[in-house]
TORMI-57945 format. One record per residue (C-alpha): residue in three letters; residue number from 0; z negated, y, x. Coordinates in nm, 2 decimals, padded with zeros to 4 digits, always signed. Example, Ala and Ser with C-alpha at 12.3 -4.5 7.8 and 13.67 -1.06 7.14 Angstrom:
// TORMI-57945
<pt><code>ALA</code><pos>0</pos><up>-00.78</up><north>-00.45</north><east>+01.23</east></pt>
<pt><code>SER</code><pos>1</pos><up>-00.71</up><north>-00.11</north><east>+01.37</east></pt>
***
This chain:
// TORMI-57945
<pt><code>UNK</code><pos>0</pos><up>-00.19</up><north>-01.26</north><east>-00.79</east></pt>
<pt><code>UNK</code><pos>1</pos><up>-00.40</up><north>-01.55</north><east>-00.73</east></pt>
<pt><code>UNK</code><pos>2</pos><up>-00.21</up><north>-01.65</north><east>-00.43</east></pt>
<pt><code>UNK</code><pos>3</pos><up>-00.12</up><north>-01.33</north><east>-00.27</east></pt>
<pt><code>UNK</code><pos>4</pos><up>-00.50</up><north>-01.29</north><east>-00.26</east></pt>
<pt><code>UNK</code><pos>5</pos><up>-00.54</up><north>-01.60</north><east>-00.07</east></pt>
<pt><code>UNK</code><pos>6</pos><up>-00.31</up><north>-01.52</north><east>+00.16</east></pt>
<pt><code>UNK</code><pos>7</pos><up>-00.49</up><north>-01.18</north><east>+00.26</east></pt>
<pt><code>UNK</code><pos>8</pos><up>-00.81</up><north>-01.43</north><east>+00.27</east></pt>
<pt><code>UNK</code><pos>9</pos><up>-00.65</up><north>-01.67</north><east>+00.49</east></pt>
<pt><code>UNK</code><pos>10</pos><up>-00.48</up><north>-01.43</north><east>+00.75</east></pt>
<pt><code>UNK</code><pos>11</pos><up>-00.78</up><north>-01.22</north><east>+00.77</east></pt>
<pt><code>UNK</code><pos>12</pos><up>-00.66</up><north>-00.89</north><east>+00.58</east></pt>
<pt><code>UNK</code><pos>13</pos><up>-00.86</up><north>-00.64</north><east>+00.48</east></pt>
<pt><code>UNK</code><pos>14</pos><up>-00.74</up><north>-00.28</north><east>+00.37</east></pt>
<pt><code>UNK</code><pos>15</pos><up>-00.67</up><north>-00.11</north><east>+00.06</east></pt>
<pt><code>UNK</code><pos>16</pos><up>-00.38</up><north>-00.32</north><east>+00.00</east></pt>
<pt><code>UNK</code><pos>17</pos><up>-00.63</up><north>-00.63</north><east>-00.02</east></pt>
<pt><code>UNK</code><pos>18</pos><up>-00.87</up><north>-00.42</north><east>-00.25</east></pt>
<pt><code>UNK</code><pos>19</pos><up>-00.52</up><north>-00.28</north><east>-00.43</east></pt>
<pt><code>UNK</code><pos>20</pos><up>-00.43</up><north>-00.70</north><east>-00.51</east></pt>
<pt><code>UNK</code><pos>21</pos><up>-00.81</up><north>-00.77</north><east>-00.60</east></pt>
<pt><code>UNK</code><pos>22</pos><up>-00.88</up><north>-00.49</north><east>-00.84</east></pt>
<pt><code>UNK</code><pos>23</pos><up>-00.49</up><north>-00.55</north><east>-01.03</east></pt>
<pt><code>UNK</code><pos>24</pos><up>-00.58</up><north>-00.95</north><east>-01.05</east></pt>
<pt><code>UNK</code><pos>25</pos><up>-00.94</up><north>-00.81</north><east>-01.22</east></pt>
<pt><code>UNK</code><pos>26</pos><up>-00.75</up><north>-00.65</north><east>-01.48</east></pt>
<pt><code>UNK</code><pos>27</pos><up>-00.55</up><north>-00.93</north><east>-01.55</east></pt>
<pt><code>UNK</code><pos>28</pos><up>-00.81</up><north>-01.17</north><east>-01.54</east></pt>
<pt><code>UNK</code><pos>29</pos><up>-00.98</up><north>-00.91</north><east>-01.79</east></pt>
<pt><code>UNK</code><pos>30</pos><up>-00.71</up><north>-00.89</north><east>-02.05</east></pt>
<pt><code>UNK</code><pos>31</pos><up>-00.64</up><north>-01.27</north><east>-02.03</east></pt>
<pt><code>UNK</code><pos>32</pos><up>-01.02</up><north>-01.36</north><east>-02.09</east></pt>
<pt><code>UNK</code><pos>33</pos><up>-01.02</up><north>-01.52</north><east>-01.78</east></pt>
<pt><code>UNK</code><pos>34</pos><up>-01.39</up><north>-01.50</north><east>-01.69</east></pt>
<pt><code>UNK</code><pos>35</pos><up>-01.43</up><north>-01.72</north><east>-01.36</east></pt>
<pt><code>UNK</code><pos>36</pos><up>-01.15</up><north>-01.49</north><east>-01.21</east></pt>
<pt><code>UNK</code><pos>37</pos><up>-01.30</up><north>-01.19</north><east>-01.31</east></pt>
<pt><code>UNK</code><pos>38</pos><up>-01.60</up><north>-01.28</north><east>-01.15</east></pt>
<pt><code>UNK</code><pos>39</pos><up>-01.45</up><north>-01.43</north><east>-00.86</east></pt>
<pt><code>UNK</code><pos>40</pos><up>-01.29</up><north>-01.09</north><east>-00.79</east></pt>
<pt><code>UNK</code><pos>41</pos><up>-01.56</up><north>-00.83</north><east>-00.87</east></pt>
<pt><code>UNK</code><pos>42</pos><up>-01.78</up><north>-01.03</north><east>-00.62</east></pt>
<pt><code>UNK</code><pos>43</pos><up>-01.53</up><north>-00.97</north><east>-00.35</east></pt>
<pt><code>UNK</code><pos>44</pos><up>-01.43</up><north>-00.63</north><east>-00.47</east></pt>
<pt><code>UNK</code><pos>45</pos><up>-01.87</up><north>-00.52</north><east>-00.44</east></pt>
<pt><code>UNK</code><pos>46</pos><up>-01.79</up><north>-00.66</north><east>-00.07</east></pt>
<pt><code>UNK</code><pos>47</pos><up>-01.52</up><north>-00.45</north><east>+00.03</east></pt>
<pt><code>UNK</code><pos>48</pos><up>-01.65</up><north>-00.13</north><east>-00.19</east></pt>
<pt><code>UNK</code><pos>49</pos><up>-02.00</up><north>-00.18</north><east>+00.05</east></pt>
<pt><code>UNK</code><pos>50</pos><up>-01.78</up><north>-00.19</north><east>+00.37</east></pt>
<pt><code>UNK</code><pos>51</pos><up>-01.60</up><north>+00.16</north><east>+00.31</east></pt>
<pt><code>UNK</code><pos>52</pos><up>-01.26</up><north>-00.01</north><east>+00.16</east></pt>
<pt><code>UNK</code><pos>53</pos><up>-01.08</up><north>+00.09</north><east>-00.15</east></pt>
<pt><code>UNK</code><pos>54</pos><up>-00.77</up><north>+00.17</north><east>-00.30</east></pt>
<pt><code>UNK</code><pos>55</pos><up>-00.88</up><north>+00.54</north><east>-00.43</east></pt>
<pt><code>UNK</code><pos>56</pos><up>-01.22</up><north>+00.65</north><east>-00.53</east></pt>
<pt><code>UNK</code><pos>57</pos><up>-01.09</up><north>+00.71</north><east>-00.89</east></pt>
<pt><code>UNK</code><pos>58</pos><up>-01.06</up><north>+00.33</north><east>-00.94</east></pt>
<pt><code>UNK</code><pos>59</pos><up>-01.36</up><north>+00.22</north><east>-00.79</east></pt>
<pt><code>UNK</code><pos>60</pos><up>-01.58</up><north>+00.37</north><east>-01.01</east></pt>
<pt><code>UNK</code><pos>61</pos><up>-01.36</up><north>+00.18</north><east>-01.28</east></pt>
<pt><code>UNK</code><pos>62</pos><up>-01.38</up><north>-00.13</north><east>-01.11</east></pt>
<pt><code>UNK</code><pos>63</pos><up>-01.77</up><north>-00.08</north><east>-01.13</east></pt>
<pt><code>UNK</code><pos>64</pos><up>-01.83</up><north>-00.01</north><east>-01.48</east></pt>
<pt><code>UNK</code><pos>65</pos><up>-01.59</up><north>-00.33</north><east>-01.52</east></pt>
<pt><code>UNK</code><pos>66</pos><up>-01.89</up><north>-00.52</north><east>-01.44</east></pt>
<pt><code>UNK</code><pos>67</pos><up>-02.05</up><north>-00.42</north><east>-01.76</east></pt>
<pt><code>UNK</code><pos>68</pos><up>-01.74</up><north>-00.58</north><east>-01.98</east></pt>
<pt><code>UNK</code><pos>69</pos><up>-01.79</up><north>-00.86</north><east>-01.80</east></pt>
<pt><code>UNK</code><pos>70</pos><up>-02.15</up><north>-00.91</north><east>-01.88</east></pt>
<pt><code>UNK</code><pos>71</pos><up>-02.06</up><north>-00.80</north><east>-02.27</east></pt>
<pt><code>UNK</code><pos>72</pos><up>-01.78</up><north>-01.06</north><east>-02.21</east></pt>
<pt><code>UNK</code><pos>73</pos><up>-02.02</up><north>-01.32</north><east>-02.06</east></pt>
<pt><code>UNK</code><pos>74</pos><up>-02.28</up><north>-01.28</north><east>-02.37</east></pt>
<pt><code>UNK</code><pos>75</pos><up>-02.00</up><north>-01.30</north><east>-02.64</east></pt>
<pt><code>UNK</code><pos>76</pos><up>-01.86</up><north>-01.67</north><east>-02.52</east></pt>
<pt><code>UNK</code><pos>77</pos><up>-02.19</up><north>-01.81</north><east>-02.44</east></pt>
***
């Protein structure tokens, strides 16, 4: 996922297709504890949610409360 994300980065893609690959490389990131990742991602995903893109509105207000396990996540391997 990693590098099909780069490759939207490097030839300039943005759609829901990029937001699509961002939000399933979250998840993934999530489940595998992967907390640099998960950051990396929701900072990019907050981008593209403030310029009008997403996948569906159903999973962007997932992706949102996401943050919050990542904070929970954050405090617990501190």
């Amino acid at each position: 996922m990693k590098s099909i994300r780069q490759d939207l980065t490097v030839q300039h893609i943005r759609n829901s297709f990029t937001v699509e690959v961002y939000e399933e490389n979250l998840k993934i990131s999530l489940f595998e504890n992967d907390i640099i990742q998960v950051k990396h991602c929701q900072t990019n995903l907050w981008e593209f949610y403030r310029e009008g893109l997403y996948h569906s509105k159903e999973t962007r207000g997932k992706f949102i409360s996401y943050n919050f396990i990542t904070l929970i996540l954050e405090e617990k391997y501190k």
